[in-house]
N, C-alpha and C positions, 0 to 999 in steps of 0.2 A: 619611236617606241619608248625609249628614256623619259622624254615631257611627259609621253602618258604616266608614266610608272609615279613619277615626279610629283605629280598633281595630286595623288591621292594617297600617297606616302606621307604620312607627318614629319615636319622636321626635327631630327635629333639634339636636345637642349644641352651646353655645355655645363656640368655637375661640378661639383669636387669628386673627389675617390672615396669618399666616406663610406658610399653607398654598393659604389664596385666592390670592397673590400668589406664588405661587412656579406655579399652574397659570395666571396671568395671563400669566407673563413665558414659559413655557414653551409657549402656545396662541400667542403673539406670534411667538415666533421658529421655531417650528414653520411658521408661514405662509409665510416667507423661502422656507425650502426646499420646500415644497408647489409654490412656483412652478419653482424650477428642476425639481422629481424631473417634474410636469407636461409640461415640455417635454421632458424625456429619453424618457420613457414615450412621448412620441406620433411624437418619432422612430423609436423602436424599433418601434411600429405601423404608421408608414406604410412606413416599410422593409422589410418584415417577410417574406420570402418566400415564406409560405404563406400569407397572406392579401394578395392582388393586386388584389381589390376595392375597395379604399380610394383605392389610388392611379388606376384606372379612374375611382371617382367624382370624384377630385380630381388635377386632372392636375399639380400642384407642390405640394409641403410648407408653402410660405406659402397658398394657399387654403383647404387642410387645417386649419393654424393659424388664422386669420381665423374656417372654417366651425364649429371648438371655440370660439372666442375669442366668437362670435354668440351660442352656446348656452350661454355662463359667465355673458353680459351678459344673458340669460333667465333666468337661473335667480338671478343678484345681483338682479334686480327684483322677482322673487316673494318673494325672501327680503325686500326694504327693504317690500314693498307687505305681506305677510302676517305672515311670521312674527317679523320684529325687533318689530313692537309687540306681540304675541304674549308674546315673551320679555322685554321691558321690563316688561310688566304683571304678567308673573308675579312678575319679578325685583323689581318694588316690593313686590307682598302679600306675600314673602316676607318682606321687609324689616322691614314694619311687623309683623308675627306676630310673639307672645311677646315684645313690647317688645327686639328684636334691633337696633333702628339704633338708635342715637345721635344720629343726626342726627334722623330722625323724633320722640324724646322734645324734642330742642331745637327745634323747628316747634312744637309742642305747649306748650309753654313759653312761647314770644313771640308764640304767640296768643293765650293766658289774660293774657297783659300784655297786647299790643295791645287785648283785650276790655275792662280795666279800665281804658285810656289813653281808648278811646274815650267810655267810661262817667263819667269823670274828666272830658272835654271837653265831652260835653255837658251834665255839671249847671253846669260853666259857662258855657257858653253862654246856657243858660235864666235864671242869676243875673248875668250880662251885658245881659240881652236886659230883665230884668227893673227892673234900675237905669236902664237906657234911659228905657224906659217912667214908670217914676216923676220922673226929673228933668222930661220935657216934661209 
């Protein structure tokens, strides 16, 4: 099933971060005004003359805001409870695929020393434990 998926996947080209970071600072500040254009837009709904309904169900503009602002704070817990680890976990296997992080090779690294530190320690240990042993 993987070959399948494989074949008709294109392959991911190694960048610099110029371009990662240039859609980082752009999703960043893009947020700022998502909030303002939010409020503008929901003024312009509850005011809205030919939809009267709105303001029937909610008899002032701050309720209105609150009863959006309820339904932002449901949908920010779905997203913290579902899909951010979702997207983390993807966002690691990607990472580690085709030896792509840096950081990942450098984990890999000072675990193969941490393994031969530990391996280094305990034959001393045992020629420690051993010298023990022979003086008493």
């Amino acid at each position: 099933m993987s070959s399948i998926i494989d074949r008709f996947v294109p392959k991911q080209r190694k960048m610099s971060t110029r371009v990662g970071g240039l859609l980082i600072m752009v999703g960043e500040t893009m947020f700022l005004f998502s909030i303002l254009n939010f409020i503008m837009i929901t003024r312009l709904q509850y005011y809205s003359s030919g939809d009267s309904y709105i303001r029937t169900l909610f008899p002032h503009y701050i309720v209105f805001l609150i009863g959006l602002s309820v339904i932002a704070f449901i949908g920010m817990m779905f997203t913290y409870v579902y899909i951010f680890p979702s997207k983390q976990k993807f966002s690691q296997e990607q990472a580690i695929k085709d030896d792509r992080s840096p950081m990942y090779q450098k984990i890999l690294e000072i675990q193969k020393e941490l393994n031969e530190m530990r391996t280094t320690v305990d034959s001393l240990s045992e020629k420690v434990d051993r010298m023990a042993e022979e003086r008493n």
